[in-house]
C-alpha positions as CSV (number, residue, x, y, z in Angstrom):
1,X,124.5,49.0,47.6
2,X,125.0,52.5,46.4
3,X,127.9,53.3,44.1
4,X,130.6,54.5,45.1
5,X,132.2,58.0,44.3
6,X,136.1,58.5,42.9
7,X,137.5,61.7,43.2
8,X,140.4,61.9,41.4
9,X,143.0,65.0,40.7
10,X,144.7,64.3,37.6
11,X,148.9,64.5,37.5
12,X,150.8,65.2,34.5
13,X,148.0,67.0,32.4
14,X,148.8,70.8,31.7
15,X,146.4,72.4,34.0
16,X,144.1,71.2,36.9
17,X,141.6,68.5,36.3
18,X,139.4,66.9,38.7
19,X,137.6,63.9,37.3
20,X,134.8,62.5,39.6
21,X,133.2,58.9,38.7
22,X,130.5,56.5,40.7
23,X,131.5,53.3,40.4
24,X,129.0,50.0,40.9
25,X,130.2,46.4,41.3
26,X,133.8,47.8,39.2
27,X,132.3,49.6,36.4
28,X,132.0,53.2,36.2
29,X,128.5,54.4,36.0
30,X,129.2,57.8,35.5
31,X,131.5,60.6,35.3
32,X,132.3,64.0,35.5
33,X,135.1,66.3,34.0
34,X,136.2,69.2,36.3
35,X,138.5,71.8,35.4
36,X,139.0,73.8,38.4
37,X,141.1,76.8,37.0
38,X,139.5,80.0,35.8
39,X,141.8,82.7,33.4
40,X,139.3,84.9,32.0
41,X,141.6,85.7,28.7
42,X,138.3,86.7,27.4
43,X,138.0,89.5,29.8
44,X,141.6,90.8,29.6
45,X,140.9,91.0,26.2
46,X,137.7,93.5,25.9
47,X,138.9,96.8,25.8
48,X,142.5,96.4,24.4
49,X,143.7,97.3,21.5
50,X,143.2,95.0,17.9
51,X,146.5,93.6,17.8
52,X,146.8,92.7,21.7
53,X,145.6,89.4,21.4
54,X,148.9,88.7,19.2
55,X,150.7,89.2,22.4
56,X,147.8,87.8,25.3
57,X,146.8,85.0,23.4
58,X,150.0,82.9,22.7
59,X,150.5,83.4,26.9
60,X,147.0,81.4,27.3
61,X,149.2,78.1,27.1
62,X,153.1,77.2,26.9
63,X,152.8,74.2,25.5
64,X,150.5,75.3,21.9
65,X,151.4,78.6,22.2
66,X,152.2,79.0,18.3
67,X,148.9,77.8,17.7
68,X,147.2,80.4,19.6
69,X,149.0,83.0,17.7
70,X,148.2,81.5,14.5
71,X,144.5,81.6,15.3
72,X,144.5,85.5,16.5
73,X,146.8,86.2,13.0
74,X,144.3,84.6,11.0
75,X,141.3,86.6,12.5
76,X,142.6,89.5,12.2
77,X,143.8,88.1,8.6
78,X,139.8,87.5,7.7
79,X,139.0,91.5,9.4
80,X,141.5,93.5,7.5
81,X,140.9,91.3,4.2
82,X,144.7,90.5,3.9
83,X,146.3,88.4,1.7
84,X,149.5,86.6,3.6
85,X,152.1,86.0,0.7
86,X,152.6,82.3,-0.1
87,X,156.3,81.9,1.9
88,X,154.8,83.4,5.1
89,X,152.2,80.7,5.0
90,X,155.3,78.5,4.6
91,X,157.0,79.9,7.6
92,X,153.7,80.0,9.7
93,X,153.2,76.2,8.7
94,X,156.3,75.2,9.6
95,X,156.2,77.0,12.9
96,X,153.3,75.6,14.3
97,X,154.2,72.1,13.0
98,X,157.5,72.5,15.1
99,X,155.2,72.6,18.2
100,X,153.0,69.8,17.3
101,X,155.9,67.4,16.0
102,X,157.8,68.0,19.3
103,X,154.3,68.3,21.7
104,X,153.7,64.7,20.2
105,X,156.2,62.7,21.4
106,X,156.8,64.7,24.4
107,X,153.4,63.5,25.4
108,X,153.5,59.6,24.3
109,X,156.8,59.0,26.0
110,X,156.4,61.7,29.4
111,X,152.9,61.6,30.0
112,X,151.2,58.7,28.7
113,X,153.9,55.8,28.7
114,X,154.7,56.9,32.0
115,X,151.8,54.8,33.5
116,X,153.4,51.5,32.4
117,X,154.9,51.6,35.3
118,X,152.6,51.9,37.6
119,X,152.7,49.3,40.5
120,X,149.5,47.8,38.8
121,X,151.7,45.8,36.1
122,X,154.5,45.0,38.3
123,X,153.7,41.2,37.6
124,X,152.9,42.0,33.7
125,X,156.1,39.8,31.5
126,X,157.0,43.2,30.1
127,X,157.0,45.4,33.1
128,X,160.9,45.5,33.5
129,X,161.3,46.2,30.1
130,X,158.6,49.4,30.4
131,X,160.8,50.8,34.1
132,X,163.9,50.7,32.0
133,X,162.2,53.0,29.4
134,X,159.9,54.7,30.8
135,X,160.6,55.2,34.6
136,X,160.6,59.1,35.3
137,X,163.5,60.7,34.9
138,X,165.8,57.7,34.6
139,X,163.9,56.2,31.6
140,X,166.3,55.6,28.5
141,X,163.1,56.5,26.0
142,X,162.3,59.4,28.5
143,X,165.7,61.1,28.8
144,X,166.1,61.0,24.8
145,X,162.5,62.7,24.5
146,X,163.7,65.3,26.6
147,X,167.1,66.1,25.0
148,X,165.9,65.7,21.6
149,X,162.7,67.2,20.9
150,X,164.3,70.7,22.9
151,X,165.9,70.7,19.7
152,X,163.3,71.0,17.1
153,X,161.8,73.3,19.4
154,X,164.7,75.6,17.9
155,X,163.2,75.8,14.9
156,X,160.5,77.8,16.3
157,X,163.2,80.3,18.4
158,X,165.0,80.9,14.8
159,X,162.3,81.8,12.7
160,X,160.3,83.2,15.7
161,X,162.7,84.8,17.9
162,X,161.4,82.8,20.8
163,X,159.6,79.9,22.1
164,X,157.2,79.7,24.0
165,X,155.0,82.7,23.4
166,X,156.6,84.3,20.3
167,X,154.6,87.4,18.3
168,X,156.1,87.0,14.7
169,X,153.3,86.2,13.5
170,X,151.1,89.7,12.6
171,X,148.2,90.3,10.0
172,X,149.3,90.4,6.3
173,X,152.2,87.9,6.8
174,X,155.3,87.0,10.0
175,X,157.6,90.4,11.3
176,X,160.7,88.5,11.2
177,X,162.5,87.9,7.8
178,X,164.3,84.5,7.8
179,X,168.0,84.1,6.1
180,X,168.7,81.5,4.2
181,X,171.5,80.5,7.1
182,X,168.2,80.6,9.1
183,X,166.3,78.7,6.8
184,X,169.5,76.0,6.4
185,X,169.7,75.4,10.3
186,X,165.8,74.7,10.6
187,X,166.3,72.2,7.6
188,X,169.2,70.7,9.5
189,X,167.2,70.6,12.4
190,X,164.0,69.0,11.3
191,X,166.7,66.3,10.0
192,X,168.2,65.3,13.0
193,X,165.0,65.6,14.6
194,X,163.8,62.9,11.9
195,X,166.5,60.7,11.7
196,X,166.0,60.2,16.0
197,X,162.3,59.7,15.4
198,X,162.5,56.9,12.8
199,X,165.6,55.5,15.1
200,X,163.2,55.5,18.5
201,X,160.3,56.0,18.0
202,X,159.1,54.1,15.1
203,X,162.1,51.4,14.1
204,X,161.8,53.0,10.4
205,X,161.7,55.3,7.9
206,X,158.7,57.3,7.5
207,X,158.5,56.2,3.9
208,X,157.7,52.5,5.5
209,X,155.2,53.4,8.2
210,X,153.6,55.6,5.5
211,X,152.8,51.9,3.0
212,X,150.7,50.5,6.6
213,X,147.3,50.7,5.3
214,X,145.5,48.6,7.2
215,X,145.3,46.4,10.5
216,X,146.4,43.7,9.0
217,X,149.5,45.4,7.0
218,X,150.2,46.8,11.0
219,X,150.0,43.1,12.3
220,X,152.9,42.4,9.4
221,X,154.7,45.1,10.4
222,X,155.4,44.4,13.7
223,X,156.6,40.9,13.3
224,X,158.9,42.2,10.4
225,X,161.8,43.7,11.8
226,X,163.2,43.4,15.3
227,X,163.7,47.3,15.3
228,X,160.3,47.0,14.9
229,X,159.1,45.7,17.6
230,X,161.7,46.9,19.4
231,X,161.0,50.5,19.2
232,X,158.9,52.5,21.4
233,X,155.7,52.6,18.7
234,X,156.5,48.7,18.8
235,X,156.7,48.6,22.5
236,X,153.4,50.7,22.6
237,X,151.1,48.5,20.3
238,X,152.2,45.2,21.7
239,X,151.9,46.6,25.9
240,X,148.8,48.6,25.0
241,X,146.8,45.8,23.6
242,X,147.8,43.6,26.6
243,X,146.6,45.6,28.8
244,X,143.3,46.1,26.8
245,X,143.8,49.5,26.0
246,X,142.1,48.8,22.4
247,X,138.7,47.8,24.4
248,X,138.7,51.2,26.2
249,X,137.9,54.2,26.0
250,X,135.4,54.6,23.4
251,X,134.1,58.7,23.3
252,X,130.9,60.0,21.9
253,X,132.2,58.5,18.7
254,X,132.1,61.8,17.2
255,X,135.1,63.9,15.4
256,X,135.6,67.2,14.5
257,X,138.4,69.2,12.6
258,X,138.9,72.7,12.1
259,X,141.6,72.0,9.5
260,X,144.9,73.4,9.3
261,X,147.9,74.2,7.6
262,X,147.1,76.6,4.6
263,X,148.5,75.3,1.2
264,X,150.3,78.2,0.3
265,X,150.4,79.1,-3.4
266,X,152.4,77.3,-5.8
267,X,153.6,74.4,-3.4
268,X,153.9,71.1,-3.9
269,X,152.4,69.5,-0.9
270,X,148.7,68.4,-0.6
271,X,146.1,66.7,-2.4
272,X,144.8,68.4,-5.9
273,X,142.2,70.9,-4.9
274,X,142.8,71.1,-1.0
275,X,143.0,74.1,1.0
276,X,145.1,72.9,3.8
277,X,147.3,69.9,4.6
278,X,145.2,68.9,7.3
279,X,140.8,68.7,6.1
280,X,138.1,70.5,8.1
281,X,135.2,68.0,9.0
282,X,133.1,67.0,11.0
283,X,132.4,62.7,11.4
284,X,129.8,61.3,13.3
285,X,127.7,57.9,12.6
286,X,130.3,56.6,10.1
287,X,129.7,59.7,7.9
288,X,132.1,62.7,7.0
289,X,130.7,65.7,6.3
290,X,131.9,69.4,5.6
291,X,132.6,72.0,8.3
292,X,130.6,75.2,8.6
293,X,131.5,77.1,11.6
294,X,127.9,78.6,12.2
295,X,127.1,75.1,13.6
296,X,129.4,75.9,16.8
297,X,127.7,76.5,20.0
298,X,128.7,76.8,23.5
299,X,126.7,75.9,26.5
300,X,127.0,76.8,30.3
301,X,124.2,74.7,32.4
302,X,127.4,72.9,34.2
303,X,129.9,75.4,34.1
304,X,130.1,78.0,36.5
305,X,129.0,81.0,34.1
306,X,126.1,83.4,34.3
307,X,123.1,81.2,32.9
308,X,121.7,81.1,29.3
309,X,119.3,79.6,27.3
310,X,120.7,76.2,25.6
311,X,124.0,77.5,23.7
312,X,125.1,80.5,21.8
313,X,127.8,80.9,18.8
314,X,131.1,82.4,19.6
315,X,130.5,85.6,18.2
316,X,127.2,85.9,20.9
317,X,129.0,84.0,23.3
318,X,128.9,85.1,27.6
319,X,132.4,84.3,29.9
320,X,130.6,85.7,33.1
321,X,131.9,84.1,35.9
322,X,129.2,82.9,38.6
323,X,131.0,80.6,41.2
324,X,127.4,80.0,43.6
325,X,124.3,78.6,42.9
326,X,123.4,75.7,41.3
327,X,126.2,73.7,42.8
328,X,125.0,70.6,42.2
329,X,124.5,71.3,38.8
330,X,127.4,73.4,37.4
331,X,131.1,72.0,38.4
332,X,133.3,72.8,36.2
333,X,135.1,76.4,34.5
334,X,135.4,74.4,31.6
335,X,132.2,75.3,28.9
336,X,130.3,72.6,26.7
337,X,131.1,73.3,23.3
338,X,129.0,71.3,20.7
339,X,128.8,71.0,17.0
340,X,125.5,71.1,15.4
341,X,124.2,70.1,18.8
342,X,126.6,67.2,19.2
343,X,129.4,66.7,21.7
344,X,132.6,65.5,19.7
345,X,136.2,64.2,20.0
346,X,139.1,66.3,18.8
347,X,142.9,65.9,18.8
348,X,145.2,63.4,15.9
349,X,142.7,60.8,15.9
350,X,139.6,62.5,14.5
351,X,142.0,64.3,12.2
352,X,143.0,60.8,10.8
353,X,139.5,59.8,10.9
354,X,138.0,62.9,9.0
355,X,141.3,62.6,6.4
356,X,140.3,59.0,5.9
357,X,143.4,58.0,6.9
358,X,143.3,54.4,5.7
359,X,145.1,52.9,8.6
360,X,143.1,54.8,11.2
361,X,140.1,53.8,9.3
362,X,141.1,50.4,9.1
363,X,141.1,49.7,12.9
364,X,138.1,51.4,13.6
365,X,135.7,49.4,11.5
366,X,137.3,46.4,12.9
367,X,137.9,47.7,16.7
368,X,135.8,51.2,17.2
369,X,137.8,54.2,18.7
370,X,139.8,53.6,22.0
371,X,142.0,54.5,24.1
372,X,145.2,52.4,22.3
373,X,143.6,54.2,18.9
374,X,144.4,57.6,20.1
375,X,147.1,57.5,21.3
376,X,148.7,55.7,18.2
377,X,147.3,58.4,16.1
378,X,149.2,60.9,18.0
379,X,152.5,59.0,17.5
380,X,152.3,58.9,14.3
381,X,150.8,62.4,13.1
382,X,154.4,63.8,13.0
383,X,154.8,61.0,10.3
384,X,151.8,63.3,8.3
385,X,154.1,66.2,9.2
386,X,158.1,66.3,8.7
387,X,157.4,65.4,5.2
388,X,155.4,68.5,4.4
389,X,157.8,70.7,6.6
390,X,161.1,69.3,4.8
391,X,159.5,70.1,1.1
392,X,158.0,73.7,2.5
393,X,161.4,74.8,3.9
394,X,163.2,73.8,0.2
395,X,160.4,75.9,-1.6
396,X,160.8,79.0,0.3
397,X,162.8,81.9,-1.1
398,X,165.1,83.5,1.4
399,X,164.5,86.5,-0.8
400,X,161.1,86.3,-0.7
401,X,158.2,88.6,0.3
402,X,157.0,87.8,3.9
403,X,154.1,90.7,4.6
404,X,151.5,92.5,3.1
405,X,150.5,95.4,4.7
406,X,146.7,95.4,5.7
407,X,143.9,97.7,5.7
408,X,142.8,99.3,9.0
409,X,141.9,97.8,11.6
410,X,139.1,99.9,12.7
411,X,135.8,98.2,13.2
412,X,135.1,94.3,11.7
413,X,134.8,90.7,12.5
414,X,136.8,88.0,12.3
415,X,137.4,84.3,13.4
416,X,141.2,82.4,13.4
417,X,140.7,78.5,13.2
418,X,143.2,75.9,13.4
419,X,144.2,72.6,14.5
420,X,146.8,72.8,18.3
421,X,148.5,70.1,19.4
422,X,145.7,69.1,21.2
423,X,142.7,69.7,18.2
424,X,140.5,72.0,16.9
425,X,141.2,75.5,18.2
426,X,139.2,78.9,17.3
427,X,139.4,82.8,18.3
428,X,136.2,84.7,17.7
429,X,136.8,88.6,17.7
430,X,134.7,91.7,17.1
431,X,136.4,94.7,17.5
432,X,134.9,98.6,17.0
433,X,136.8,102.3,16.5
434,X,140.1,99.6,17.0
435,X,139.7,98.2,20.0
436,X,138.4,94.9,21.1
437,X,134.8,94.4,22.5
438,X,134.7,91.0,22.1
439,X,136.8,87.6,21.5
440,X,136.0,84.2,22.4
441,X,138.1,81.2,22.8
442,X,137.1,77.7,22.3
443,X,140.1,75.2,23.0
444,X,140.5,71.5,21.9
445,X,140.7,70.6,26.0
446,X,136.8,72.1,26.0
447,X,135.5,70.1,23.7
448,X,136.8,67.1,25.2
449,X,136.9,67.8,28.5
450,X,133.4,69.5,28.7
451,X,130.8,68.9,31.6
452,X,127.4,68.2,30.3
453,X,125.7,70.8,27.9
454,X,122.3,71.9,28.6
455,X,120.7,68.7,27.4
456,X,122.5,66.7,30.1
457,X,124.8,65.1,27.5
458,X,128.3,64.1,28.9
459,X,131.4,65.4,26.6
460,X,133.3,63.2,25.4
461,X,136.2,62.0,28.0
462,X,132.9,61.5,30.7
463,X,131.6,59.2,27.7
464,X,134.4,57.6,27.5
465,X,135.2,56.9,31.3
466,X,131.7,55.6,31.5
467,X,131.6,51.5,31.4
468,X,135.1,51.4,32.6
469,X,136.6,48.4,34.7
470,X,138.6,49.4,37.6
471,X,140.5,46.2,39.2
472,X,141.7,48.6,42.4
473,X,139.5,51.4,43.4
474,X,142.8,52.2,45.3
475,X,144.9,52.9,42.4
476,X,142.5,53.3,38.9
477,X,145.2,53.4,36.9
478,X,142.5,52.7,34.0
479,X,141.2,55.5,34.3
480,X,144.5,57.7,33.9
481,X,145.1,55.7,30.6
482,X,141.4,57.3,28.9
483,X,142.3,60.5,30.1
484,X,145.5,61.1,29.0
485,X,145.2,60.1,25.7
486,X,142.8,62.7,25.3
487,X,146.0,64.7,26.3
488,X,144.3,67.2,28.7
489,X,145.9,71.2,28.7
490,X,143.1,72.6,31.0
491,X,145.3,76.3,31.4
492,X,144.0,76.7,27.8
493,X,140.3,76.2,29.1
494,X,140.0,77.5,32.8
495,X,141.9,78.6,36.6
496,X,141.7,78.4,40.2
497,X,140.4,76.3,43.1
498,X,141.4,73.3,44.4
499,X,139.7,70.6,46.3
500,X,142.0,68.1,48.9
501,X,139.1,65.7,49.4
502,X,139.4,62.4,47.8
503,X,141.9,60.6,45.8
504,X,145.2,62.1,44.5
505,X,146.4,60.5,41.5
């Protein structure tokens, strides 16, 4: 009997995503990432002048927004030779740390948790439990995530004038000077924001979560306290294993970092000798290596570009859009970025991985990556984070320099790398007699959401899909749980067609 073929339209992911697997006796053979949205930010870009893409960019996406801005500051950082004074780093930092902190949570509890419910567990011991959290709109843990993390999103708005899609951020520093009454209401902020975050979602202090070094020190953790287990982290590790979401899900087994976070001068956050709070690196084979940009190349044999030979580096890189031809071959607006000629994983979990977090490292020698895995890790990064925001927003001097002006911006190069929400992020942009002739945009959703590069190697969500289980082909709720914790924002990487065939999930 020939396989059969799942089209399936993907809810609750930023964006449109189509993914399409062949299934054979209940196991996924294959699979195939499709986003079906092309933007073409590239070519609004070419032409405009150097500081546009402060403006264009951050409108890519509303949900990492900050992080696209910090990526075109810091490339046109690198092609006026600027040095951004320490507190600006500070303010940039704490910015785009806002988004993730908030971005985290929002996801866990609205997107990802959501599927607890599904009418697949209805007969699971904790099912009631999950509807009277989790159920949409009505879901105590839901309506808190809501109301509470619109709050630290205020953070942003005060030091940024706005959020989404704020500007402040400009070459040589931030255009908005903060007051200390500014810098006092962030710090009160943050705190509340905290103090609900170690109330709901983890059952402790930060401090505590932070001694779990290993799978075993998790295991005691749980059974410790009631709030413990009671709490949504607590809920997640005991429902997620049940359901076998530590056996899925599995990936390319490859991570990659662009690192993030600038340690600004004279602060007291970071390891001795660091350059940012969060390490560049790529892991792949059980091995961590360092990061070298030059190794990036993105290839177009499934997407629906204008052909080229096997891949080329941002700064060569092609976004000609060529819907016909090839059909069965190209399917998706999405590229196939690869590092050093490997596919890899990106987002909190290889983060963890290439930081040698020592929990995160701990359950993959004893478990491998999954599905459970990655989504924990993206719990828990704002755990990595409020403490470095709290002790950044007591160094900074309200009186403090915030710009330096920068050379002219008349003909250079430059990249902006960073680490979104959603993982490694970069802007590529050459610009002559100050105007742009060329930027390139590789998101964290292309990497690992790409089709297949041009040596038919699946990215990594299609490598993880592959060997799945699916109990109903009429509702494979298994495969919403792998691709959501890769926490899909497809407006970042493509727009738009849609397909009513098949499956709508």
């Amino acid at each position: 009997m020939a396989p059969e073929r799942i089209n399936v339209s993907m809810n609750r992911v930023e964006g449109d995503l189509e993914v399409s697997v062949d299934v054979d006796g209940g196991v996924v053979t294959d699979a195939r990432c499709s986003g079906t949205m092309y933007r073409g930010f590239e070519k609004i870009l070419k032409g405009r002048g150097s500081y546009d893409g402060l403006v264009i960019t951050p409108r890519i996406c509303g949900i990492c927004s900050t992080s696209h801005l910090v990526a075109a500051s810091r490339a046109l950082d690198m092609i006026t030779g600027v040095k951004v004074p320490p507190d600006a780093v500070r303010i940039r930092n704490i910015a785009q740390m806002s988004e993730h902190i908030q971005s985290d949570v929002r996801h866990g509890m609205l997107m990802f948790a959501v599927d607890f419910v599904n009418p697949a567990y209805k007969d699971h011991p904790m099912f009631d439990e999950a509807v009277q959290r989790y159920e949409p709109f009505k879901g105590k843990s839901i309506v808190e995530t809501i109301r509470e993390t619109k709050k630290v999103l205020e953070i942003i708005a005060i030091i940024g004038g706005q959020w989404p899609h704020s500007s402040f951020m400009v070459p040589g520093g931030i255009a908005s000077i903060p007051s200390k009454s500014d810098l006092l209401q962030c710090s009160l902020l943050l705190r509340q924001y905290k103090a609900w975050y170690e109330q709901r979602i983890l059952g402790c202090s930060i401090e505590r979560w932070r001694e779990i070094r290993s799978a075993a020190d998790l295991d005691a953790w749980l059974e410790e306290r009631p709030e413990h287990r009671e709490s949504d982290l607590g809920f997640y590790l005991r429902f997620a294993r049940s359901i076998g979401l530590d056996k899925t899900g599995k990936g390319v087994g490859a991570f990659l970092s662009f690192g993030a976070l600038e340690l600004p001068e004279g602060t007291t956050v970071g390891a001795a000798g660091a350059s940012s709070l969060v390490p560049a690196g790529f892991a792949h084979a059980g091995r961590v290596s360092g990061f070298d940009q030059a190794k990036i190349a993105e290839h177009v044999a499934s997407s629906w570009y204008v052909d080229y030979e096997g891949g080329k580096h941002p700064f060569e890189g092609e976004t000609n859009p060529y819907a016909t031809g090839k059909e069965n071959e190209k399917y998706s607006w999405a590229k196939a970025p690869r590092y050093d000629n490997h596919p890899a994983e990106t987002g909190p979990l290889a983060e963890m991985v290439i930081a040698g977090n020592p929990l995160i490292v701990s359950l993959i020698d004893k478990e491998g990556p999954s599905t459970y895995l990655r989504e924990l890790a993206r719990l828990v990064r704002p755990t990595e984070l409020m403490p470095a925001m709290e002790t950044w927003l007591t160094e900074i001097n309200f009186n403090s320099k915030y710009y330096t002006l920068p050379g002219e911006v008349r003909t250079g190069e430059g990249f902006g790398l960073t680490q979104a929400s959603r993982g490694a992020l970069g802007h590529w942009v050459k610009i002559e007699n100050d105007v742009i002739r060329h930027y390139q945009i590789i998101t964290p959703s292309a990497w690992n959401f790409s089709p297949r590069d041009s040596g038919k190697r699946r990215g990594p969500v299609e490598e993880a899909l592959s060997g799945t289980r699916i109990k109903d082909m009429a509702n494979p709720v298994e495969l919403g749980h792998i691709v959501r914790s890769f926490d899909a924002c497809l407006v970042c990487t493509v727009h738009t067609a849609r397909r009513d065939e098949g499956h709508r999930y």
